[in-house]
N, C-alpha and C positions, 0 to 999 in steps of 0.2 A: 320568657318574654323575648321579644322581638328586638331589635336594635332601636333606635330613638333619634328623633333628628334635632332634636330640641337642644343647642347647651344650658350645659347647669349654671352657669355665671352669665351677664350680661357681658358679651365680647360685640367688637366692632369686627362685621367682615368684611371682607375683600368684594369687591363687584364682583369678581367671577361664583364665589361661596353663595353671595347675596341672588344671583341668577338663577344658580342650581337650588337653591334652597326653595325658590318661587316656584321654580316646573316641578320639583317633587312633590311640594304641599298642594298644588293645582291636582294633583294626582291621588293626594290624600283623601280618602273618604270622610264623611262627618264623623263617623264613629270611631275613633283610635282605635278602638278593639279589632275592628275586620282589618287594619294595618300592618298590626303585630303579629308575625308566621310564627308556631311553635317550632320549626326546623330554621334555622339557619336559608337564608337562599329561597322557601319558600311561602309563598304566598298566599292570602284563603282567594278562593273565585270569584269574589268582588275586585279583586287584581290580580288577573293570570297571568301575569309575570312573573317569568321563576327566573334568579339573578343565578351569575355563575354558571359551572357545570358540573353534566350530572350524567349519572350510566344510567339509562333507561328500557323498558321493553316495554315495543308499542304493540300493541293489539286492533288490527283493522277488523271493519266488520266483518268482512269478507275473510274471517278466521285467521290471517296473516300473523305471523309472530314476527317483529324485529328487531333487533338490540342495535346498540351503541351508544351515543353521546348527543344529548341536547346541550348548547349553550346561552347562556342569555335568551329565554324563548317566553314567546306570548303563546298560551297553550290556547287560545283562542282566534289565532293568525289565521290567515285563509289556509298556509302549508305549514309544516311542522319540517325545519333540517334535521335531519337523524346524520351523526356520521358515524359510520361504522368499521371504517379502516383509517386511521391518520394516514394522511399523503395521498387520498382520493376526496372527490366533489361529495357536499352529504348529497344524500336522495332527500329529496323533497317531497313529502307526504301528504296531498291534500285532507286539511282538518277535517271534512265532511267523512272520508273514510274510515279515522280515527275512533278505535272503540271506547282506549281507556289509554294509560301510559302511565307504567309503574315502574316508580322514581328507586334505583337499590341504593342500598346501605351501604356506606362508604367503607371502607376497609376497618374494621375496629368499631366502628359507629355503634352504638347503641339505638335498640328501638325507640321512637318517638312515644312519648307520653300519652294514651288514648285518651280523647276530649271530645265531649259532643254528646250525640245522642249513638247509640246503639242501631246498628240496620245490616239489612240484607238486602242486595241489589240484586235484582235479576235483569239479567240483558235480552236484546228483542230475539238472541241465539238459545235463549234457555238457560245462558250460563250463569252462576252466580257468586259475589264475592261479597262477604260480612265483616261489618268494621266498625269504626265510630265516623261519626261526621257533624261538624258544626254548621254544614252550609247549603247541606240538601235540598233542602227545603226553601231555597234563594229563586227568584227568576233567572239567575245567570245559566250559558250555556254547559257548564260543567260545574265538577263537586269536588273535595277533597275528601279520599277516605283514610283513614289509616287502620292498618288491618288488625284483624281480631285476630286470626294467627300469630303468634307474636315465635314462632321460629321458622317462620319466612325471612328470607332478607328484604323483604320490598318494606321500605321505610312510609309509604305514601301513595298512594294511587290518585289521576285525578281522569274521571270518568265522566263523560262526555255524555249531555242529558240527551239525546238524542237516537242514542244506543240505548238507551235503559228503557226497558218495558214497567218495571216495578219497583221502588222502595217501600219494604216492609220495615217499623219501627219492633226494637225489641229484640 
């Protein structure tokens, strides 16, 4: 389960607590379930906000492969910052080119727990990746999958509905 913004005891907070508390729950969806990320840091696509950071390889449509570092990112943003060398500018990746961006396993980390339904994605390139996913099947612009290989390091993938010609269940 996800972290909690709730406390367990009735405390008196500070205005600045009392403030942040209001934009975060403003942010909250009705359902606490779509709030609560099984990974630390991430998110389901009803909040493409992924906190923190994280080693990523992005996939443009245009068959592009690139790695380095997202930080604090809305995978939904017009640009996505990749940096790929500390002590340089990141590149900024217009989202529209973004295929898919797979989030790796942090040093020691263990695979995340598969949850969801069972699928196989095929991309508008022919290509295809199988996994679980709780949120496919959302109007939102992207998905969370987490892969059915489980001796891949990609902890997460979150794949971009736009790209995707097909999801098959099963």
């Amino acid at each position: 389960t996800g972290p909690t913004l709730r406390s367990p005891a009735p405390v008196a907070p500070s205005a600045p607590a009392m403030a942040a508390a209001v934009a975060i729950n403003h942010l909250r969806p009705a359902d606490d379930s779509l709030f609560e990320a099984p990974v630390a840091g991430f998110a389901s696509a009803a909040n493409s906000f992924v906190e923190g950071e994280h080693r990523v390889i992005i996939h443009t449509v245009e068959g592009q492969v690139k790695r380095g570092t997202i930080r604090d990112a809305d995978l939904l943003e017009d640009t996505i910052s990749l940096e790929q060398q500390s002590g340089f500018a990141p590149e900024r990746i217009p989202g529209k080119r973004v295929k898919a961006i797979f989030f790796m396993l942090a040093a020691g980390a263990r695979q995340p727990q598969a949850e969801g339904s069972k699928i196989r994605v095929t991309f508008n390139d022919g290509r295809q990746v199988a996994g679980f996913s709780q949120d496919f099947k959302g109007p939102t612009p992207g998905f969370f999958v987490i892969p059915a290989d489980t001796r891949t390091n990609t902890a997460r993938i979150f794949i971009y509905r736009a790209s995707v010609q097909a999801v098959a269940e099963g």
